[in-house]
N, C-alpha and C positions, 0 to 999 in steps of 0.2 A: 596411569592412563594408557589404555591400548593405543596399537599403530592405526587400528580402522579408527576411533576416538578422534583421535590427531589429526589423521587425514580428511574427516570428514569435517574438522573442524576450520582446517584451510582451503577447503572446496567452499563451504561456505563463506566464508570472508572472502575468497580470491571472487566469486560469482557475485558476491554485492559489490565489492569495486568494482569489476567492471562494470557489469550493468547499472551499478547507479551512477558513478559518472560519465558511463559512456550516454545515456540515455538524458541527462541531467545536461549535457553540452545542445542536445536535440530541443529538449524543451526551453531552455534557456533564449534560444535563438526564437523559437514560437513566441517565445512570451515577450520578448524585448519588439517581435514585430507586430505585437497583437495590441500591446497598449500605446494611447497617446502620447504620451509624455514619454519620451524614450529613458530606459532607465539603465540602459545597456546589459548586453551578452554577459558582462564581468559580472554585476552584480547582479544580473539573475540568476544565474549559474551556482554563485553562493548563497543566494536564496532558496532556490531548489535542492542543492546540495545539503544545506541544514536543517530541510523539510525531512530530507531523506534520512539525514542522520539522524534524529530522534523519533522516525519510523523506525529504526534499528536499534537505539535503545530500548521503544517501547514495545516492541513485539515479546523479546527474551524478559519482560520487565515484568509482563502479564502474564507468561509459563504458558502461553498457549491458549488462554483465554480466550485472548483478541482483546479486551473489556479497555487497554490503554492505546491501542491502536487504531479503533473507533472512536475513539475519546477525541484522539488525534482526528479523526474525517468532521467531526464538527467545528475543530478550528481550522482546520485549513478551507472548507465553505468558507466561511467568514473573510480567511485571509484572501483565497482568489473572487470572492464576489469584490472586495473594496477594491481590488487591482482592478477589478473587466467592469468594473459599475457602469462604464461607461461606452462602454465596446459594444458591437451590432451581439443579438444574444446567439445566433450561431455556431459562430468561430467563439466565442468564449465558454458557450458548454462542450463541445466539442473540447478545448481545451481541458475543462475544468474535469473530464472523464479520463482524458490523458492523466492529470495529476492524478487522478482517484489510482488509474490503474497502476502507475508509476510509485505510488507510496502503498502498495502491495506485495513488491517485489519483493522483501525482507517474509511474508509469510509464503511467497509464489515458491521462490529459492529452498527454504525449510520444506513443502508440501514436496518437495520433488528430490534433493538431496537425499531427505531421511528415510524414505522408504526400500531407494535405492541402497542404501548403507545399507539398512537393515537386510535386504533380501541379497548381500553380496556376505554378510553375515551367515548366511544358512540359514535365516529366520522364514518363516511363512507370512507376507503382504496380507492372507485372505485367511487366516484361523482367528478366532478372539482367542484364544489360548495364547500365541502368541501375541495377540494387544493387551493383553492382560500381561504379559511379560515385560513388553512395552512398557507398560505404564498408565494404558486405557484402562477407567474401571468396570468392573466386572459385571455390571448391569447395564450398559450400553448395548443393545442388541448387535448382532451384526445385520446390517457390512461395519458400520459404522464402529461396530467396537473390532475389528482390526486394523492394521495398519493401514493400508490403502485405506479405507473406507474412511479412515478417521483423518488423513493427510487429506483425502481428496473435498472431504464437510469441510475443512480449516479453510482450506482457499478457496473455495467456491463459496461458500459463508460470508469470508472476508473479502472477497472482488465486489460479490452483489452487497453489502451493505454498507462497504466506505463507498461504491459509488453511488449509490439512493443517495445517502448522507450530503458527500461533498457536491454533489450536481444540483441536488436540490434546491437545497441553502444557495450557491452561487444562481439557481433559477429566481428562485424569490427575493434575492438581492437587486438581480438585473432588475425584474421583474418591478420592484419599489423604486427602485432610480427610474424607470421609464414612466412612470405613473407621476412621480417629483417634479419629472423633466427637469431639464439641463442644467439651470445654477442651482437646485438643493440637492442635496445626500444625505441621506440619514445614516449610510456606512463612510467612514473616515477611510 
């Protein structure tokens, strides 16, 4: 394994710890104020935290697809609509976009590290020649089949469709519980 290898490897880990727990302490605190039943800071915090974590298994799990990281935005819907079921629907989409954007971070980090690597490499960001070096195949047109183009589709791709996905879902959750009213749920 080269030194750029190595390095780029610990830029990445070193930029998802911080940002996920620093940000993961922020939403934590949102979420513990945002619902009834207070469930506290502690354990929203490892709630969030191990949302986070198996965003980071599953992004490296799919090789770039996104296909298990989406997979992830339809259960986390589900998970924050039964938390906010009962929450005014404002402050709980708002939130629930927060999450979306928050469990992106693992493809946001990759979309911006690799390109960089690459082009401190001596590689070209904007040839397909180079994305084809890469690893982009060879019938992707450009921009898209180089590297920028192909970093920049991953997380633009991936922000707009976990948050359609997770916002939604937690929309027509709210949505069903206000229709129910107050003593039925049909989400646990």
């Amino acid at each position: 394994m080269d030194t750029d290898e190595l390095v780029l490897i610990i830029l990445l880990g070193a930029a998802n710890l911080v940002l996920g727990f620093g940000l993961a302490i922020t939403l934590a605190r949102k979420l513990s104020k945002l619902v009834d039943h207070p469930i506290g800071i502690r354990r929203s915090f490892l709630l969030i935290v191990g949302m986070y974590f198996l965003e980071c298994l599953a992004f490296p799990a799919g090789m770039a697809t996104q296909i298990f990281t989406v997979g992830l935005a339809f259960a986390w819907g589900i998970v924050l609509g039964g938390w906010l079921r009962q929450q005014s629907p404002i402050p709980s989409l708002l939130f629930a976009l927060q999450m979306a954007l928050y469990t992106c971070l693992p493809t946001i980090i990759f979309g911006i590290f690799v390109p960089i690597a690459w082009a401190l490499t001596g590689n070209s960001l904007l040839s397909v020649e180079a994305g084809i070096n890469f690893g982009i195949p060879d019938w992707i047109p450009w921009p898209l089949g180089s590297v920028a183009g192909f970093a920049t589709a991953l997380v633009l791709g991936t922000v707009l469709l976990k948050s359609v996905i997770t916002v939604g879902e937690v929309s027509s959750i709210l949505h069903i519980a206000q229709r129910q009213g107050p003593d039925q749920h049909a989400v646990a």
